[in-house]
C-alpha positions as CSV (number, residue, x, y, z in Angstrom):
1,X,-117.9,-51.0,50.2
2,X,-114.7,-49.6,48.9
3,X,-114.1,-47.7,51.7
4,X,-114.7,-50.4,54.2
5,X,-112.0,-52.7,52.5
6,X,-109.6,-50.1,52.5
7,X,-110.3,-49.0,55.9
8,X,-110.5,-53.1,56.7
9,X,-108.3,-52.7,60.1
10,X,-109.7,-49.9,61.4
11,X,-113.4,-50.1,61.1
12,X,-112.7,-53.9,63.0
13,X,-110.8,-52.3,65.8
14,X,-114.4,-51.6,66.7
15,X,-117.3,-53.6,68.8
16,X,-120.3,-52.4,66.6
17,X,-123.9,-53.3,67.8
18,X,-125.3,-53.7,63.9
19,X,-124.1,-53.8,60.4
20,X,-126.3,-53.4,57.8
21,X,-125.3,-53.9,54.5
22,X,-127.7,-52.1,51.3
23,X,-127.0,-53.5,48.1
24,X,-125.8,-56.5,49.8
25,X,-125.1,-58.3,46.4
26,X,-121.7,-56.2,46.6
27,X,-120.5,-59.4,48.9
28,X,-121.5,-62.5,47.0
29,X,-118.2,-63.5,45.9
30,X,-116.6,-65.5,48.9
31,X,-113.3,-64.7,47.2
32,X,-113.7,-60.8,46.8
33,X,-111.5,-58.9,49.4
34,X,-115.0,-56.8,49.8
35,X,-116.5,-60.2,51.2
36,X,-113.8,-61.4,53.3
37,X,-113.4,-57.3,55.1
38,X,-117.4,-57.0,55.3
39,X,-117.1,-60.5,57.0
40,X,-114.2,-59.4,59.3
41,X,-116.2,-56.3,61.0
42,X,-117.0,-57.8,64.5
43,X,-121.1,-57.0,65.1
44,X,-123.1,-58.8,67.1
45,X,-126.2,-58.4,64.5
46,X,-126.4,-58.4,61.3
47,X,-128.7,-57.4,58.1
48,X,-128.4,-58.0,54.5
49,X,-130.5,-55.9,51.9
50,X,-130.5,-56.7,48.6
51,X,-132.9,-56.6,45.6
52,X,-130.8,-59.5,44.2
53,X,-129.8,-62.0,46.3
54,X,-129.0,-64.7,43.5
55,X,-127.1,-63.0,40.6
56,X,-125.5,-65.7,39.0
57,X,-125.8,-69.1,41.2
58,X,-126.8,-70.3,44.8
59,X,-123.3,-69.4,46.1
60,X,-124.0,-65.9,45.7
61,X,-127.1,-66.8,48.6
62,X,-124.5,-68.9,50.7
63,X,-122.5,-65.5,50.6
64,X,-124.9,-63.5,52.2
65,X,-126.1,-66.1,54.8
66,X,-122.5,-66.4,55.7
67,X,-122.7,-63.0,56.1
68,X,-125.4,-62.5,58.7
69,X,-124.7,-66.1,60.3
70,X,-121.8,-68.2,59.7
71,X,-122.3,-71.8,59.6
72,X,-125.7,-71.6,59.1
73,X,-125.9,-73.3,55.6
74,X,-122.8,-75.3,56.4
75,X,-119.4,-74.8,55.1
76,X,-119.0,-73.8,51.1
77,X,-118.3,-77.7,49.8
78,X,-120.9,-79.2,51.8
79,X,-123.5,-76.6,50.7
80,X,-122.2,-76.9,47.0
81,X,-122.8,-81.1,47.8
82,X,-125.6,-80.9,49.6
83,X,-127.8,-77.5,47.9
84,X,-126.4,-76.1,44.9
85,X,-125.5,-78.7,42.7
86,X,-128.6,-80.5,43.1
87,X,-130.9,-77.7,42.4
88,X,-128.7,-76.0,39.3
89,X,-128.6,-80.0,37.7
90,X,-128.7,-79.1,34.3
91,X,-131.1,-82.0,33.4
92,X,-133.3,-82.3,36.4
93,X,-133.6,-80.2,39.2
94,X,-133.7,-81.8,42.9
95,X,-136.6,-80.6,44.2
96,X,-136.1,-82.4,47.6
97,X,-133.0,-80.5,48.0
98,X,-134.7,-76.7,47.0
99,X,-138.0,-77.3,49.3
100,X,-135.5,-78.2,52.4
101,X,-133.2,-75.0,51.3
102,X,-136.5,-72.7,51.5
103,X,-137.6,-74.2,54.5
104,X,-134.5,-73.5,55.8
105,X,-133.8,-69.8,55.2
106,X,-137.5,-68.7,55.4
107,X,-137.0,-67.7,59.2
108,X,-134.3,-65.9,58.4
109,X,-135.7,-63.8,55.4
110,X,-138.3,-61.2,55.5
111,X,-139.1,-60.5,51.2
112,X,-141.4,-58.0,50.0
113,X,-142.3,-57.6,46.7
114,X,-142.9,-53.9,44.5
115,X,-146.6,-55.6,44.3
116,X,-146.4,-56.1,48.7
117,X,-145.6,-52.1,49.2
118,X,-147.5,-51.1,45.7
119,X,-150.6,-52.0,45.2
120,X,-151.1,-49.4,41.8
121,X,-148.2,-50.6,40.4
122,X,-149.2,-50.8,36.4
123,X,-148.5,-53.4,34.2
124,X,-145.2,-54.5,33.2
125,X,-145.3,-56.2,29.7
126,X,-142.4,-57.9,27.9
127,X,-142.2,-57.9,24.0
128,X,-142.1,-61.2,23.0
129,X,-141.8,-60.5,18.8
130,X,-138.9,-58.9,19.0
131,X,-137.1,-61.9,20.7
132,X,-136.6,-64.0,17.4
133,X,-135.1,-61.5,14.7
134,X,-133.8,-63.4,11.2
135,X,-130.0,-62.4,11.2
136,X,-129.4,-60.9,7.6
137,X,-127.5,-63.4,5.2
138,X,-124.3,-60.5,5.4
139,X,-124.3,-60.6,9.0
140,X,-124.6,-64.5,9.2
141,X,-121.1,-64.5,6.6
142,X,-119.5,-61.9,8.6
143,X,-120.3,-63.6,12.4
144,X,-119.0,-67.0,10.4
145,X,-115.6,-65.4,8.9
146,X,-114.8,-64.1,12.5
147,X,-115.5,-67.4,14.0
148,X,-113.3,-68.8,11.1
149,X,-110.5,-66.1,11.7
150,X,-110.7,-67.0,15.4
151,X,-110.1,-71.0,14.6
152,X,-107.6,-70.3,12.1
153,X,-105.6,-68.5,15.1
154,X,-106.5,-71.0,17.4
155,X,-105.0,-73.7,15.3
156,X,-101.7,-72.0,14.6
157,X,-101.1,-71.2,18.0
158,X,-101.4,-75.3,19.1
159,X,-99.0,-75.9,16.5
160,X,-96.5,-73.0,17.8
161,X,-97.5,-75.1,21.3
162,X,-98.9,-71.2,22.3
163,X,-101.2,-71.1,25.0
164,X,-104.8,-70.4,23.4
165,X,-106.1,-67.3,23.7
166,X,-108.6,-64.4,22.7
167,X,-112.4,-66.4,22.7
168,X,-113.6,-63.6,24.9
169,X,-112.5,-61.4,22.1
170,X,-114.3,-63.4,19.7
171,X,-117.3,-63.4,22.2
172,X,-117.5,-59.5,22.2
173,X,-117.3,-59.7,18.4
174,X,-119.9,-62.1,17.7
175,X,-122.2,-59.6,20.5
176,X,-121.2,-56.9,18.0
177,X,-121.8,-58.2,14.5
178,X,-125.5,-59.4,16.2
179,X,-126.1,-56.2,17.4
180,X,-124.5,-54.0,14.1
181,X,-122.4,-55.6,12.5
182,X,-121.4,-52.5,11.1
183,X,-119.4,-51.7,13.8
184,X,-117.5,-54.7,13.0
185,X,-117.0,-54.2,9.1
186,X,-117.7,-50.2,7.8
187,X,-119.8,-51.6,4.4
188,X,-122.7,-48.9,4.0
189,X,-124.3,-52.2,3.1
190,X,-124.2,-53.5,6.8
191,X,-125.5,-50.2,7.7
192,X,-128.7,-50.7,6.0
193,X,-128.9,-54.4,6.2
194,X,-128.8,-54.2,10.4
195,X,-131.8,-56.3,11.2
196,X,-131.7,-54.8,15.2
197,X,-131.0,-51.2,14.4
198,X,-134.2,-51.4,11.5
199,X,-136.0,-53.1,14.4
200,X,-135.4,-50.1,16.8
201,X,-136.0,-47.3,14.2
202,X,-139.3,-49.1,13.1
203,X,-140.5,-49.4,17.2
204,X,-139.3,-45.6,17.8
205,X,-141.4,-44.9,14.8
206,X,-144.0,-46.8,16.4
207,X,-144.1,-45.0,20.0
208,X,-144.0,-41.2,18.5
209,X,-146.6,-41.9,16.2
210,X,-148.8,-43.4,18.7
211,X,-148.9,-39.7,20.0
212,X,-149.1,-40.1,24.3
213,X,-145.2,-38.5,24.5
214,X,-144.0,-41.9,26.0
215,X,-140.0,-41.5,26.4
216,X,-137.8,-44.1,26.3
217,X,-134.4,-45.9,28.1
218,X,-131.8,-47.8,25.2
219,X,-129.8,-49.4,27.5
220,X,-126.4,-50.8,26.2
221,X,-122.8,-51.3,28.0
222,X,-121.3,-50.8,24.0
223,X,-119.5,-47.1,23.4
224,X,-119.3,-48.2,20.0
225,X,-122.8,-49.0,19.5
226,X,-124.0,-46.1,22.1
227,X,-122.6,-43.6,19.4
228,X,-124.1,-45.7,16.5
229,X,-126.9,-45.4,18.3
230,X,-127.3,-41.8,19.0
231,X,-126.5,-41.0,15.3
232,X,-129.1,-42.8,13.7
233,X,-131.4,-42.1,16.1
234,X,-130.4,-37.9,15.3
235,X,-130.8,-38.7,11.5
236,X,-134.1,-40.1,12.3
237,X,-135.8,-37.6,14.6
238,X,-133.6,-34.8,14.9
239,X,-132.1,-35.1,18.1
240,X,-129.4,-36.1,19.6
241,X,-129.8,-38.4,22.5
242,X,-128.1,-37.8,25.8
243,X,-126.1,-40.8,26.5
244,X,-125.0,-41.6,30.0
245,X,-122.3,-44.0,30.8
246,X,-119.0,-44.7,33.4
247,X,-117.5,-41.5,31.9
248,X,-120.4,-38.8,32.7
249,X,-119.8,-36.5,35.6
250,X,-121.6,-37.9,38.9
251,X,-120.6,-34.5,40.7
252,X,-123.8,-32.6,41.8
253,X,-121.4,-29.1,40.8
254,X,-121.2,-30.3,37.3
255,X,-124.2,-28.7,34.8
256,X,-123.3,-32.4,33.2
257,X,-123.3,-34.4,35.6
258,X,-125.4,-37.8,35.7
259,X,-128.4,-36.2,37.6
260,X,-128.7,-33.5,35.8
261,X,-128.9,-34.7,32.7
262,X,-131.4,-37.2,33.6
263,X,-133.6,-34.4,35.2
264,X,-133.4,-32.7,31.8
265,X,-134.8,-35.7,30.6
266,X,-137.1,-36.0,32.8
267,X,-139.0,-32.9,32.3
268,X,-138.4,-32.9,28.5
269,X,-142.4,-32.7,26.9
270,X,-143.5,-35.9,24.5
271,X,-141.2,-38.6,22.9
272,X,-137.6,-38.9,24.0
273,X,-135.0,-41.3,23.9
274,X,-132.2,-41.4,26.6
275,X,-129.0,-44.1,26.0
276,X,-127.8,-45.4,29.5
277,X,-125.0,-48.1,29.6
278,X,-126.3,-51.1,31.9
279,X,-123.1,-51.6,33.7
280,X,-122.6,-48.0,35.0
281,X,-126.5,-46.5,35.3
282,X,-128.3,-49.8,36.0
283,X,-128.9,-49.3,39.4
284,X,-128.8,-45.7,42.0
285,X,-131.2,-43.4,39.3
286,X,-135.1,-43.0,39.0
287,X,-136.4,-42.3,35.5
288,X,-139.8,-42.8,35.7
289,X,-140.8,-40.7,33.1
290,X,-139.4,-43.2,30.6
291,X,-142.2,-46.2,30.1
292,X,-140.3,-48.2,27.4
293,X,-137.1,-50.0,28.3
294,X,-134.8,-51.6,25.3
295,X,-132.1,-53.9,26.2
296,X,-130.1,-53.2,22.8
297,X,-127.4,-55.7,24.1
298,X,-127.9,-57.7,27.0
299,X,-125.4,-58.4,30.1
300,X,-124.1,-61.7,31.4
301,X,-125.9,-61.3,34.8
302,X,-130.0,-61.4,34.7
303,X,-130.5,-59.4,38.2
304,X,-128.2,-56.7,36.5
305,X,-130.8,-56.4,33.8
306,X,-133.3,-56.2,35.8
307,X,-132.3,-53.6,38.4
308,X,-131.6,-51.8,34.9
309,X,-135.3,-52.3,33.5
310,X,-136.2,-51.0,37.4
311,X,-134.7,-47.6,36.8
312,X,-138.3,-46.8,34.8
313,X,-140.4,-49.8,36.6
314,X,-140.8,-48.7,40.3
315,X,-142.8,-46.7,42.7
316,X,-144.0,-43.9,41.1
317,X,-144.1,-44.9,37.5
318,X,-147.9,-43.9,36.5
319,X,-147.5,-45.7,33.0
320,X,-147.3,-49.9,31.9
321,X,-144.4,-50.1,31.2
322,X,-142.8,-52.1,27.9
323,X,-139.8,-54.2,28.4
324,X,-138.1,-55.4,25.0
325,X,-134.7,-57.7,24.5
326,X,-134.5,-57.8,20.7
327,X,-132.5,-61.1,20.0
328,X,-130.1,-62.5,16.9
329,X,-131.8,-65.6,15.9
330,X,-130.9,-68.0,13.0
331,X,-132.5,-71.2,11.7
332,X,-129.1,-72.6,11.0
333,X,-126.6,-72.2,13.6
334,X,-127.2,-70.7,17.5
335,X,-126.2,-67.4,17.4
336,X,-124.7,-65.5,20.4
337,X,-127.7,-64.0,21.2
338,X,-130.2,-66.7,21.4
339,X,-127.5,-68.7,23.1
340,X,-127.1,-65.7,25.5
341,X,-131.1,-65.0,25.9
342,X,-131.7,-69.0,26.8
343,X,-128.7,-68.6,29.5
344,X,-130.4,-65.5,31.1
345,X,-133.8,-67.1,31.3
346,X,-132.1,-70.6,32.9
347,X,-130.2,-68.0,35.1
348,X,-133.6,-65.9,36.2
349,X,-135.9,-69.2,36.8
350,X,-132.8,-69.9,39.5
C-alpha cells in the first residue's frame, strides 16, 4: 500500500482489468493519501478483502464501498445523516436505519466465517474473572497524583493563556500505572503490590502446573512493560522470553529475524511464553502452538485485538484456546481500563 501511493502516477497511467485489495482495512480513512491513490487506480472491477471491515466506526465501511463502487452508499455527509449517526446513537440505536444498511450491501458482500471454512475449529473461551481486578490502594494514589499533576499544569497554562496540552501523555500514564505502576514510580513496593503482574504470575503458575505443555502469547504495544515483563517472568521460571516487536529483524537472512524466532517457539517442548507487541505482530504470523492469549494492555482499535488473539486462534490450532483482558477496576472512580474495556466492547457490538 506504500508502494502504490508512492508509485500513485504511474500505476494509474494504466487501464487494469481488476484490483484486488487484501487487508483492505489499509484504506478506511477517506482522508489517508493510501485511500485517495488506491481510489485513483482506473479498474473496471473491483474487490475488497478484509477480516475487519469496521475498525472503529461505519465510515471505515463507507470507505471500502467507495472503494469497489463509488456512489453506492451516497456521498460521505449524506451516509453520516442518513446511516451512521443513527446506528452509533449513543442512547438508542436506529434499527430502521441498520436493517435498510444490511439490506443494502448484502448483494454486494460475500462473508465467510472461520466456523463457514472450519468446521473443527475448537473452542474459543474468554476469561471473564480476570476482567474486574481491585486496583491496589498505592496504585489508586499514584493514578490520582498524576491526574492531579496533569490539572495542576493544565490550570497554569490557562492562566499563562497557553494552549492546553499533554492529556494523551496523561492517558499513556494512567495505561501505565494500571498496568505497573512500577514503571511509573521505581518503589520496590509497587513492584510487589502490582495487582496485574501478580495476576499474570499466578495464571502462568496455573498453566505449567496443569502439566499439557500449553504455550502462551503476552501481547502488549508497551517496551517498558515488555521488559518488565520478560524479567519477572525469567525470575519466575528461568527463562527469558523472546519478545517480538517493530524493532525485530523481518529479513528471512537474519538468524533473528521475526520468523525465526517464532519457529523457535514454535517447536520449543511444554510451557512457554512468547511477548509480541499488538501493533507490530498482530496480524501476518501463525503461532498456533500458543493456546492462551493475554492482552496485558489493550489497544484503542477492537478488530486490531482481535486479528492479534487470531495469530493462535485459526485454522490449524488443535487446542481451545483461552482469551484473557485482565482489567484495572475500582469501586470509586473509572479507571482507564474499565473505561477503555466498556469502549472496546461498544466498539465490537458495532
Amino acid at each position: 500500500y506504500e508502494t502504490l501511493r508512492d508509485q500513485e502516477f504511474s500505476l494509474a497511467r494504466q487501464q487494469w482489468s481488476m484490483m484486488i485489495c487484501d487487508e483492505a482495512q489499509k484504506i478506511k480513512n477517506p482522508a489517508a493519501m493510501i485511500t485517495q491513490a488506491a481510489k485513483a487506480i482506473p479498474a473496471r472491477f473491483r474487490i475488497a478483502c478484509t477480516g475487519t471491515p469496521v475498525e472503529n466506526t461505519l465510515i471505515d465501511l463507507w470507505c471500502l464501498f467507495d472503494f469497489i463502487q463509488p456512489g453506492f452508499l451516497g456521498g460521505l455527509n449524506q451516509f453520516g445523516r442518513e446511516y451512521q449517526r443513527p446506528i452509533e446513537a449513543g442512547l438508542e440505536r436506529d434499527d430502521a436505519a441498520l436493517d435498510k444498511l444490511r439490506a443494502l450491501i448484502e448483494p454486494q458482500t460475500l462473508r465467510r466465517t472461520k466456523q463457514d471454512v472450519a468446521k473443527d475449529l475448537p473452542a474459543k473461551i474468554e476469561d471473564q474473572a480476570c476482567r474486574s481486578l481491585p486496583m491496589h490502594v498505592l496504585q489508586r494514589d499514584l493514578y490520582l497524583s498524576e491526574i492531579s499533576k496533569y490539572n495542576q499544569q493544565k490550570k497554569m497554562q490557562e492562566q499563562l493563556e497557553q494552549r492546553e496540552s499533554g492529556m494523551l501523555g496523561l492517558l499513556h500514564k494512567l495505561k501505565l500505572v494500571c498496568a505497573h505502576p512500577f514503571s511509573v514510580r521505581p518503589d520496590p513496593r509497587l513492584k510487589e503490590q502490582s495487582p496485574k503482574l501478580n495476576w499474570l504470575m499466578t495464571q502462568l503458575d496455573a498453566i505449567k502446573q496443569a502439566g499439557r505443555g500449553d504455550k502462551v502469547i503476552l501481547f502488549t504495544e508497551l517496551r517498558d512493560i515488555q521488559r518488565e515483563l520478560q524479567h519477572a517472568i525469567e525470575g519466575r521460571f528461568g527463562f527469558k522470553p523472546i519478545i517480538i516487536n517493530g524493532d525485530t529483524s523481518t529479513s528471512s537472512k537474519s538468524a533473528q529475524s521475526r520468523q525465526r524466532l517464532i519457529d523457535r517457539f514454535q517447536e520449543e517442548q511444554g510451557f512457554s511464553i512468547i511477548i509480541l507487541s499488538t501493533v507490530a505482530v498482530g496480524f501476518g504470523v501463525n503461532v498456533q502452538a500458543a493456546n492462551h492469549v493475554i492482552h496485558f494492555t489493550r489497544c484503542w482499535n477492537p478488530a486490531k485485538e482481535d486479528q492479534a488473539t487470531d495469530r493462535a486462534y485459526r485454522i490449524g490450532q488443535e487446542k481451545d484456546v483461552y482469551v484473557y483482558y485482565p482489567t484495572i477496576r475500582d469501586a470509586s472512580m473509572p479507571t482507564f481500563e474499565s473505561t477503555l474495556d466498556d469502549l472496546l466492547d461498544k466498539r465490537r457490538a458495532l
